[in-house]
ZAMARGU-4260 file (C-alpha; in steps of 0.2 Angstrom, whole numbers, plus 5000, padded with zeros to 4 digits):
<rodrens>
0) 5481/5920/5534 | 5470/5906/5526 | 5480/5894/5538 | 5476/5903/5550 | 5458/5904/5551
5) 5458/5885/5546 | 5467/5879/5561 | 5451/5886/5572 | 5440/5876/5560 | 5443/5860/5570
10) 5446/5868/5588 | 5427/5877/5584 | 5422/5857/5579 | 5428/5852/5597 | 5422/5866/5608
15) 5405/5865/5603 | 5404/5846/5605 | 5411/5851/5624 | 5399/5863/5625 | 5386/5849/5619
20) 5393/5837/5633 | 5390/5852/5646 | 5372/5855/5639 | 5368/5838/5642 | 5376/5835/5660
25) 5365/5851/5665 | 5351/5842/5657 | 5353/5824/5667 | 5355/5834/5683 | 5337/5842/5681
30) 5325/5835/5695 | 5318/5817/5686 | 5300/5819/5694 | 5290/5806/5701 | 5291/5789/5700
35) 5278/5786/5686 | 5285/5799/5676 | 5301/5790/5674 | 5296/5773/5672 | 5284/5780/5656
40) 5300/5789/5649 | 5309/5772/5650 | 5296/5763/5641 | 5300/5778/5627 | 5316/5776/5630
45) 5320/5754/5629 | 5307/5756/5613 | 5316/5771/5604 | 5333/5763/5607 | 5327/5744/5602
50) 5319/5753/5585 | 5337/5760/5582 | 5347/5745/5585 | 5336/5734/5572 | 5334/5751/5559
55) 5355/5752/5561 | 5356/5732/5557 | 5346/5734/5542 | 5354/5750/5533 | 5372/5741/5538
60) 5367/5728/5522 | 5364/5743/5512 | 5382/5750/5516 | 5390/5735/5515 | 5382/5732/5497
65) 5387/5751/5490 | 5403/5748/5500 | 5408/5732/5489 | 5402/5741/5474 | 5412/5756/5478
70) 5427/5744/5481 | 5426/5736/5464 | 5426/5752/5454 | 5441/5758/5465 | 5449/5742/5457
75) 5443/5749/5440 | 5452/5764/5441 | 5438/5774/5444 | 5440/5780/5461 | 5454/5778/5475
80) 5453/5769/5491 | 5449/5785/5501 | 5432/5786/5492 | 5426/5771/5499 | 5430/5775/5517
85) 5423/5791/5514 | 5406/5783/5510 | 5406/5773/5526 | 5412/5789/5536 | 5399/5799/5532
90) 5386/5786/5537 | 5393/5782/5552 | 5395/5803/5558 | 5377/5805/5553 | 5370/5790/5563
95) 5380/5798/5576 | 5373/5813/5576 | 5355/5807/5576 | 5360/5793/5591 | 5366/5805/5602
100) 5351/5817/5598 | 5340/5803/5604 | 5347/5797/5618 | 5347/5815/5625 | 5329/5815/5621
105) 5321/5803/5627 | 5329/5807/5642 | 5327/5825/5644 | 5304/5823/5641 | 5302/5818/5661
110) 5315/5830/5666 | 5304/5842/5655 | 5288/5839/5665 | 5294/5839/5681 | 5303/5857/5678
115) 5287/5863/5670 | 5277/5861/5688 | 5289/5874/5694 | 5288/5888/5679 | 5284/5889/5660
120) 5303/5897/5658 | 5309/5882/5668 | 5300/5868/5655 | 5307/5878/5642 | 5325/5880/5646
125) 5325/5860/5650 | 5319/5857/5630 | 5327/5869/5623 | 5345/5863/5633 | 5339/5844/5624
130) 5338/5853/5607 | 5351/5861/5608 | 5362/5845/5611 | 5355/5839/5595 | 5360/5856/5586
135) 5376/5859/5592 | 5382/5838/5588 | 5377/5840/5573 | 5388/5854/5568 | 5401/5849/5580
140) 5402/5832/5570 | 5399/5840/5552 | 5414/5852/5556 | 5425/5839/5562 | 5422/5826/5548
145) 5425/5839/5534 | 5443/5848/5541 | 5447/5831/5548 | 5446/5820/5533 | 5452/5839/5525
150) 5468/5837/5532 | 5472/5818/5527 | 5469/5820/5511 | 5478/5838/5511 | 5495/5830/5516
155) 5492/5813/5508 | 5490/5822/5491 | 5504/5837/5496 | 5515/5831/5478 | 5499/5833/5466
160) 5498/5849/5457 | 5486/5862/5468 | 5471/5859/5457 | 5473/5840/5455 | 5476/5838/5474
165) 5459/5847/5478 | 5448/5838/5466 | 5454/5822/5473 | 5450/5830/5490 | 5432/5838/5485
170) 5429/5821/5477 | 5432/5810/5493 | 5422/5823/5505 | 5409/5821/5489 | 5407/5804/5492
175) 5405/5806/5513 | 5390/5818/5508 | 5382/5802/5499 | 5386/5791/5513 | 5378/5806/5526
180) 5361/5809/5514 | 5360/5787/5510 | 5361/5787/5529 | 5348/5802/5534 | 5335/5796/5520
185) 5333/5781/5527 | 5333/5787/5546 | 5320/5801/5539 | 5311/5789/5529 | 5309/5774/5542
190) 5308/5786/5557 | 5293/5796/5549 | 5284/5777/5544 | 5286/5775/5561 | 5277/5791/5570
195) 5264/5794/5559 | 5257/5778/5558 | 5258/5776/5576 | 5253/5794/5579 | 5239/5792/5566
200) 5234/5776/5572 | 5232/5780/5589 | 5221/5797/5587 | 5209/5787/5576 | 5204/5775/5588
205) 5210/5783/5603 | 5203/5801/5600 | 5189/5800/5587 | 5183/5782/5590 | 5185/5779/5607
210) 5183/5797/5613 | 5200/5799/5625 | 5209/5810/5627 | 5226/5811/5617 | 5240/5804/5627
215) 5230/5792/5636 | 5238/5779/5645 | 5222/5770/5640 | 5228/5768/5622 | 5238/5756/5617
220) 5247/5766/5605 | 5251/5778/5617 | 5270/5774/5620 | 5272/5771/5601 | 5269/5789/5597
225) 5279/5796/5611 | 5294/5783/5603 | 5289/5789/5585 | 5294/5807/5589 | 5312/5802/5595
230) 5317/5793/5581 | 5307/5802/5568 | 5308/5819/5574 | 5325/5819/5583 | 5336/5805/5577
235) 5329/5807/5559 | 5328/5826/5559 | 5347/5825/5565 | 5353/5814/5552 | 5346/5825/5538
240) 5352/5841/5546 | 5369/5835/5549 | 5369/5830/5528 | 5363/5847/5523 | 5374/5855/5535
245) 5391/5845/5528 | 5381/5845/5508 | 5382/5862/5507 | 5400/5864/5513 | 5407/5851/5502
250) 5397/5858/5486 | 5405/5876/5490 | 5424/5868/5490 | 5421/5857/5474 | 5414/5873/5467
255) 5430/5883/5474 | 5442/5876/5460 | 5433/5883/5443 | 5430/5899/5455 | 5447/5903/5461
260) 5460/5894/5451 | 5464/5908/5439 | 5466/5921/5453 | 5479/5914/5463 | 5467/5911/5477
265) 5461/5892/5476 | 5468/5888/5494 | 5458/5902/5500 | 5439/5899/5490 | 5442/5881/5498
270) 5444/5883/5515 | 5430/5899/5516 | 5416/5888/5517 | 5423/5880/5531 | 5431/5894/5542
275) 5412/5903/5539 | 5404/5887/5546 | 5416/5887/5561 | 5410/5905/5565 | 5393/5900/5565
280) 5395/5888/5578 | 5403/5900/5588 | 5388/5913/5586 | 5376/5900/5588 | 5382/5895/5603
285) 5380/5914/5610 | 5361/5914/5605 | 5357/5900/5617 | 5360/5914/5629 | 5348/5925/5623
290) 5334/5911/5623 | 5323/5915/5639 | 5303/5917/5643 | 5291/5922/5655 | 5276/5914/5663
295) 5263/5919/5648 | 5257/5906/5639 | 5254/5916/5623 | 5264/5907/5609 | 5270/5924/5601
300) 5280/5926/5618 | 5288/5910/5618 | 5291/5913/5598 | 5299/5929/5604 | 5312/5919/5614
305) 5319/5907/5603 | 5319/5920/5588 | 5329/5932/5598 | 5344/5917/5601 | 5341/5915/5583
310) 5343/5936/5577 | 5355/5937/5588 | 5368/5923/5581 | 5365/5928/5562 | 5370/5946/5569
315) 5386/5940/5574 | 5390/5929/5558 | 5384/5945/5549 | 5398/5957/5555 | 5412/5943/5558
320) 5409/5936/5540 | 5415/5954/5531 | 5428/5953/5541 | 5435/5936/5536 | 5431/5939/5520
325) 5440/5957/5518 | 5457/5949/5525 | 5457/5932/5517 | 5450/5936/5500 | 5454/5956/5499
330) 5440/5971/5495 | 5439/5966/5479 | 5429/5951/5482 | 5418/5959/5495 | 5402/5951/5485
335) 5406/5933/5492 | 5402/5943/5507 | 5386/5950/5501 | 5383/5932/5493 | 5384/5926/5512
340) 5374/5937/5517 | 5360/5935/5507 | 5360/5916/5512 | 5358/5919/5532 | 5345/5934/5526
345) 5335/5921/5515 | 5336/5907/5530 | 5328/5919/5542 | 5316/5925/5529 | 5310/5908/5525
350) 5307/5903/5543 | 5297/5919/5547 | 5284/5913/5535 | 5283/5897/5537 | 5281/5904/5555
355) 5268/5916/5550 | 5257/5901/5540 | 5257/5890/5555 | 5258/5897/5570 | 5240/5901/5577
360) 5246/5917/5583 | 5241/5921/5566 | 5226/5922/5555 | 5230/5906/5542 | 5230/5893/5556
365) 5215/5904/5565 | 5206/5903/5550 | 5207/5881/5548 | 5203/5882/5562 | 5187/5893/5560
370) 5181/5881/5545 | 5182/5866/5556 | 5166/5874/5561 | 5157/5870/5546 | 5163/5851/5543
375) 5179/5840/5539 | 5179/5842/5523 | 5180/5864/5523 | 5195/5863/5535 | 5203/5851/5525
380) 5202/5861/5510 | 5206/5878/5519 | 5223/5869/5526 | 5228/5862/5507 | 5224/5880/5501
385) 5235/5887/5514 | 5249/5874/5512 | 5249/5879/5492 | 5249/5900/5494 | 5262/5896/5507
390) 5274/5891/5492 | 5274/5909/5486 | 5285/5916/5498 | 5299/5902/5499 | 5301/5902/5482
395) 5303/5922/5479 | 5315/5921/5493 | 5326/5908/5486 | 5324/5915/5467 | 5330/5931/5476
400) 5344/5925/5484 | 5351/5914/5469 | 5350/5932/5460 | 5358/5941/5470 | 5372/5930/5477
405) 5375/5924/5460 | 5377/5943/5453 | 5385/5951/5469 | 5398/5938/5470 | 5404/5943/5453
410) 5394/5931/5439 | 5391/5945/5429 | 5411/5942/5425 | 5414/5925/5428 | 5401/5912/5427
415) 5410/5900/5441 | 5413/5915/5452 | 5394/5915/5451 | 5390/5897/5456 | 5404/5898/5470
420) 5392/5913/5478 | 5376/5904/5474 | 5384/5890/5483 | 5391/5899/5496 | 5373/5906/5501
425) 5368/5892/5506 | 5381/5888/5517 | 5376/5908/5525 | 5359/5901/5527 | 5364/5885/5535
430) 5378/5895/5547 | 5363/5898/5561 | 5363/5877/5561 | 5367/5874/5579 | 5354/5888/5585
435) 5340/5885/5571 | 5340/5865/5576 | 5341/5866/5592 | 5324/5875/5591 | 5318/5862/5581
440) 5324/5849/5590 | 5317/5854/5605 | 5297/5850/5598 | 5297/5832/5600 | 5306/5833/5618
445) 5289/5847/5624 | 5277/5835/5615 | 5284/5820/5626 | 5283/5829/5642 | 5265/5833/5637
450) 5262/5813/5634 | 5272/5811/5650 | 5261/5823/5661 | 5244/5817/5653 | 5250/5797/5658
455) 5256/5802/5675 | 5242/5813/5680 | 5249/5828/5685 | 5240/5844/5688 | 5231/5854/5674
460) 5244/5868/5675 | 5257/5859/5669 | 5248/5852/5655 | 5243/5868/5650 | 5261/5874/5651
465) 5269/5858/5641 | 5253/5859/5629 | 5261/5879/5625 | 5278/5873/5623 | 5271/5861/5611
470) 5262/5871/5601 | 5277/5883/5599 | 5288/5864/5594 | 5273/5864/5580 | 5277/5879/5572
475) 5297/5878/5575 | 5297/5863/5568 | 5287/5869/5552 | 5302/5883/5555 | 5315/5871/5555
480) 5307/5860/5541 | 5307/5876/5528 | 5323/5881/5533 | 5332/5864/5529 | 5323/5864/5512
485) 5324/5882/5506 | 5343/5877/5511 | 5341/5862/5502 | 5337/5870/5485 | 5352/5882/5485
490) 5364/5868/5490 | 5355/5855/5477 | 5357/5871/5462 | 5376/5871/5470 | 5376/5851/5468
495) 5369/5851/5450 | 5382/5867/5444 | 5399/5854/5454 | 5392/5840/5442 | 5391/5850/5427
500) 5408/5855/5431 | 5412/5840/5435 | 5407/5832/5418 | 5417/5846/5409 | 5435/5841/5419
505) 5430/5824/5413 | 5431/5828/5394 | 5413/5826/5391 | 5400/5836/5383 | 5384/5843/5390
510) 5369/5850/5377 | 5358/5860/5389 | 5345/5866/5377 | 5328/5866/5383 | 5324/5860/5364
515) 5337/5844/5368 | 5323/5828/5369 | 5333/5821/5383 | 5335/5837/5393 | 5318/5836/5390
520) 5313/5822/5396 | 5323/5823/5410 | 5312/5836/5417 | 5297/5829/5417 | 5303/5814/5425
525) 5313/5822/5437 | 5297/5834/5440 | 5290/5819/5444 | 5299/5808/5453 | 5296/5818/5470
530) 5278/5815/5469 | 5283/5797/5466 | 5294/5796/5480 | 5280/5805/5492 | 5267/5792/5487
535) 5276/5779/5492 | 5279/5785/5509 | 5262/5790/5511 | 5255/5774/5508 | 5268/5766/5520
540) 5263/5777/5534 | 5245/5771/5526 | 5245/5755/5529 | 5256/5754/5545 | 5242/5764/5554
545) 5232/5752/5546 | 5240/5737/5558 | 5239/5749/5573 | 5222/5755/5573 | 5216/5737/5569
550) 5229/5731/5584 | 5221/5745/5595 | 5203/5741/5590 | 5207/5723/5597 | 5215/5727/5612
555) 5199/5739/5616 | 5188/5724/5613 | 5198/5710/5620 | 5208/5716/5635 | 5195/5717/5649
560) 5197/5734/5661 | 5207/5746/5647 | 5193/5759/5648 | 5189/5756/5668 | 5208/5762/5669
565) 5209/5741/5678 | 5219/5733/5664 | 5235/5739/5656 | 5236/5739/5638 | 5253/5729/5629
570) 5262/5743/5623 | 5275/5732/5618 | 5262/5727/5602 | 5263/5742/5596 | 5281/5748/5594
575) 5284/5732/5586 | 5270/5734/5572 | 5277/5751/5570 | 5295/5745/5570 | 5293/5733/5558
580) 5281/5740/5547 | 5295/5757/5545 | 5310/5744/5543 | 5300/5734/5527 | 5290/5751/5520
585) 5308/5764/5518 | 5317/5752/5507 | 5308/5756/5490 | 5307/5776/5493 | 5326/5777/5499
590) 5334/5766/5485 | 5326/5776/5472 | 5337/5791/5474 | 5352/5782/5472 | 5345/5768/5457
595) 5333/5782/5446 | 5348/5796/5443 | 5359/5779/5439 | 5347/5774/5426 | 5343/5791/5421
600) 5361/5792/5416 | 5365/5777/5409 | 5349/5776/5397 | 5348/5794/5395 | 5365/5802/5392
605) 5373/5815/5403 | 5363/5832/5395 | 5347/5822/5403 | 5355/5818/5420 | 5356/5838/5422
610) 5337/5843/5417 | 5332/5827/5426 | 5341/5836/5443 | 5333/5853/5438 | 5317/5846/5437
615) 5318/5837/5452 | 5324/5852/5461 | 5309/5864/5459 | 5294/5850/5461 | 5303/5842/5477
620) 5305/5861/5483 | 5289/5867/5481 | 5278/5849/5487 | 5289/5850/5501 | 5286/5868/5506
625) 5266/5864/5504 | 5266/5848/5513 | 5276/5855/5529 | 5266/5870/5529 | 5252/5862/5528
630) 5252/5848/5540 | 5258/5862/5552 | 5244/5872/5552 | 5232/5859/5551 | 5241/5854/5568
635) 5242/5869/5575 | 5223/5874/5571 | 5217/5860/5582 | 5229/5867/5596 | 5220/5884/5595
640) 5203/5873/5598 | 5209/5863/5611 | 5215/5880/5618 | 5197/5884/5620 | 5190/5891/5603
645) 5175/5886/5594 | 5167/5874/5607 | 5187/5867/5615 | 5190/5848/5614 | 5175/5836/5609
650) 5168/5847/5601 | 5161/5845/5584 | 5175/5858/5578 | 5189/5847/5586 | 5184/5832/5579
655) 5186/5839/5562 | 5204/5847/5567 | 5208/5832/5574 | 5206/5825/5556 | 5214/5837/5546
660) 5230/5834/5560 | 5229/5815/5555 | 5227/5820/5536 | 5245/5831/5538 | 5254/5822/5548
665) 5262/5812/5536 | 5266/5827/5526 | 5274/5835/5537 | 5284/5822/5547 | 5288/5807/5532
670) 5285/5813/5517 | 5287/5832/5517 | 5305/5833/5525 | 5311/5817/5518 | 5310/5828/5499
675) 5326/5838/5503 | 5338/5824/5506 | 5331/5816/5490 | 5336/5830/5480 | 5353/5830/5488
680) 5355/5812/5487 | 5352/5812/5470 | 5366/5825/5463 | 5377/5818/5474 | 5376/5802/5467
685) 5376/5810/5448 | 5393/5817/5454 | 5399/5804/5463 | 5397/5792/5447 | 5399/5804/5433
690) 5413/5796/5427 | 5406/5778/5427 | 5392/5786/5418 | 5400/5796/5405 | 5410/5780/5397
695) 5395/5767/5402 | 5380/5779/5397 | 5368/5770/5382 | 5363/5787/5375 | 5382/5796/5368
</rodrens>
């Protein structure tokens, strides 16, 4: 039976990449619109793909470098060969992902526009198809890459002993991970630089200075925000996405040996993660079906839409989840089941509020909104004490779920039979992927088209239609953004338990005491570390809008006509102070999760190297809950101005949104999102090297 199922794990893995293709043929057929609206979508387009090509030359060093290294402790004895390629794998298959999101995306914005002059349901179906392109490659690929390199290493090691063949298995796939979240951090890192700082520099100058509107073909910066959100909020969210997705697999099947190996049903624990993946795909892809609107603009109705695609694949994956699990693993280990369950429940949980603390449909986002009437500084404050109460839930949620998949899967009994359903809980809550992102993915593409109507002067209805879907891409991506981390934190809990495991099959000796100095210690550093990291990306985004708002300043000044609408500003300028100021400013964020849990080890001891992973866990968690929520109600309070409340755009009250939208955009888009794979990255790397560690570490 356990054969069986796994043979449709790499026919789901095809069909949905088929259905991906189809998705984005009916997307290149849609009506392209005028003539200006294509020409500003290739200017998006040729920057977006020339910042990829020069970001893909410069992370190649980096792989080549960990290749090598990887190489030489191969010839150490430490690893075999497969771990190397692995490492490359999983790079390349998240770049993939992210590419093919992108060039689907900056091709669908126009198409976008021009459907939304015909209907608001039209708009939406164009940048939902585009999204849901990204979604569907992304698990498509994960699925693939896992059953594929699965069944290499299956028959290659077909001699070992069972358990001895899968952890040479779980160890390889363990290594891909790190290759997948090395690859995502800097796309997530570099792309976020990238937006913010031309998306912060350009409302500066452009909307508070200067006094245009935003999306003016007037400012210079213009085209660099519209190239920002493809490769930060498309080819960086898809990269990340596509880690997690494959993360939280790979952690369940490394966890599945300890689990399973004295019930006779080892085979069976390692290919569940896998087979409940492939069925969410396959439900997913139903939703999309079920994603439609009508012609109100009211953002609870187009919420409405995309949450019933959503209900209605973790329905399916609900009921055909008990049903795998009572025919692979038998009724007596119906709690996996519930353990599943309880992942996809906490998913949809932890989406509903971030949706509820950003969305202006209700009162958080309304009441920022209100306080921008009394200054910058009260709407600033109202949006951080909004971003900090908007922890609470998230965190109940997950504490929840890790209770209850951890005891309903049988921990009370047997401790690993608990991790293996804390693990598998995540996978539950990351089965909805290829719906979920494809609702997230489909932001960037609506805030394009809004750009593209603005700069090719279209009439005000199909502004006011691409304004709606953007402000319903604000709060899915807020939506999206909590999902991947609440996800995050269970599949970073699964990491930690697989390396502690891990550490034990080695022979070594972990003392876990909270009264241990180095366990300790590692707590607070690791606590720290995320503020660290966010720091760091914030004063990259910092200082590259610095260079565009003095770049855009100039041009104002010295290019004779840009205000008269006579001269044409150099775009060109832009992209590139944005490209190269994202290529310098992610190497120091990204090469910390792979150097600090190094160092951690080695100088610390192992006992260390797990509270430093705890600690990292909660305060990346938590700061990145706040900072999403936060810059997401901050954005969508100035929407609900600009919609007409409290004195409408240029008004005092706007000005001081438009701020607060400045002041949380690089929480939300670079800092904020980049957290999760940090605390991936880091256990996978801890894993990865444990045994390089234990017989190198200073601290015995």
């Amino acid at each position: 039976m356990g054969l069986n199922l796994f043979m449709g794990v790499p026919a789901s893995g095809i069909f949905v990449l088929c259905f991906a293709a189809y998705l984005a043929c009916s997307v290149l057929k849609r009506d392209e619109g005028t003539k200006d609206m294509q020409e500003i979508s290739g200017w998006v387009r040729e920057g977006a793909q020339a910042y990829i090509r020069r970001q893909s030359m410069a992370v190649s060093l980096f792989f080549l470098v960990v290749f090598v290294i990887l190489l030489a402790l191969v010839q150490s004895g430490y690893f075999t060969y497969f771990v190397p390629l692995g490492f490359l794998s999983g790079g390349f298959f998240s770049w993939l992902a992210g590419f093919i999101g992108l060039s689907i995306a900056t091709r669908a914005s126009h198409r976008t526009t021009a459907a939304a002059k015909s209907s608001l349901n039209e708009g939406l179906r164009v940048a939902f198809s585009s999204g849901a392109v990204m979604g569907f490659t992304v698990v498509g690929l994960g699925i693939l890459q896992v059953s594929l390199w699965y069944c290499v290493l299956e028959w290659y090691y077909r001699h070992l002993e069972e358990t001895e063949r899968i952890r040479n298995i779980t160890s390889t796939l363990l290594t891909s991970g790190m290759g997948a979240s090395s690859l995502a951090l800097f796309a997530r890192v570099g792309g976020g630089i990238f937006t913010k700082a031309a998306d912060v520099g350009a409302d500066l100058v452009g909307k508070v200075e200067a006094g245009i509107p935003e999306d003016d073909p007037r400012n210079p910066a213009v085209i660099a925000d519209n190239v920002g959100d493809n490769v930060g909020d498309v080819a960086g969210m898809g990269a990340d996405l596509y880690e997690s997705y494959v993360g939280s697999i790979v952690a369940t099947m490394a966890l599945g040996v300890a689990a399973f190996g004295k019930l006779g049903l080892t085979m069976q624990g390692i290919i569940l993660p896998m087979v409940i993946a492939a069925v969410g795909v396959l439900a997913s892809v139903i939703g999309t079906f079920f994603v439609r609107t009508g012609e109100k603009l009211e953002q609870a109705a187009l919420l409405a839409a995309l949450r019933r695609g959503v209900f209605v694949s973790g329905f399916l994956i609900a009921v055909v989840s008990f049903l795998i699990i009572k025919f692979q693993l038998g009724t007596a280990y119906l709690g996996i089941y519930w353990a599943i369950l309880s992942g996809l429940v906490a998913g949809i949980l932890i989406g509903l509020a971030s949706e509820f603390f950003t969305s202006n449909s209700y009162p958080p986002a309304r009441h920022i909104a209100k306080m921008a009437l009394t200054g910058h500084a009260t709407l600033i404050i109202e949006g951080l004490s909004v971003g900090m109460l908007s922890t609470v839930a998230p965190v109940l949620v997950v504490g929840a779920t890790v209770l209850a998949s951890f005891y309903l899967s049988g921990g009370a009994h047997s401790f690993s039979l608990g991790l293996y359903g804390v693990s598998i809980a995540a996978v539950g809550m990351l089965s909805t992927l290829g719906i979920t992102l494809a609702t997230d993915a489909y932001g960037p593409v609506a805030d394009n088209a809004g750009g593209n109507a603005q700069m090719s002067h279209q009439p005000p209805v199909v502004r006011e239609r691409t304004d709606a879907l953007d402000a319903l891409g604000n709060t899915t991506a807020a939506t999206g953004k909590g999902f991947a981390i609440g996800s995050a934190a269970l599949t970073a809990l699964a990491l930690i338990a697989a390396y502690t495991d891990q550490i034990e099959f080695l022979g070594g000796r972990l003392s876990l005491s909270l009264l241990n100095p180095p366990v300790l210690i590692g707590l607070f550093v690791g606590g720290m570390l995320p503020f660290l990291f966010c720091s760091l990306c914030m004063k990259a985004v910092g200082r590259a809008a610095g260079g565009i708002v003095v770049e855009v300043r100039r041009q104002f000044k010295e290019i004779k006509g840009i205000m008269e609408g006579t001269g044409k500003p150099d775009y060109a300028r832009c992209v590139d102070i944005s490209t190269r100021a994202a290529l310098k400013e992610m190497i120091l964020p990204s090469l910390l999760a792979i150097l600090v849990p190094l160092a951690m080890g080695l100088f610390m001891g192992l006992s260390s190297e797990v509270g430093f992973l705890a600690g990292a866990t909660v305060s990346g968690f938590i700061l990145a809950i706040m900072m999403a929520n936060c810059g997401g109600a901050w954005d969508n309070a100035k929407k609900y101005i600009e919609g007409g409340e409290f004195g409408g755009k240029g008004s005092p009250a706007h000005k001081a949104a438009v701020v607060g939208d400045t002041v949380g955009d690089p929480l939300k888009d670079t800092a904020g999102p980049s957290l999760n794979i940090l605390i991936k990255l880091m256990s996978i790397v801890s894993i990865v090297f444990a045994s390089f560690i234990m017989h190198h570490s200073f601290f015995k």
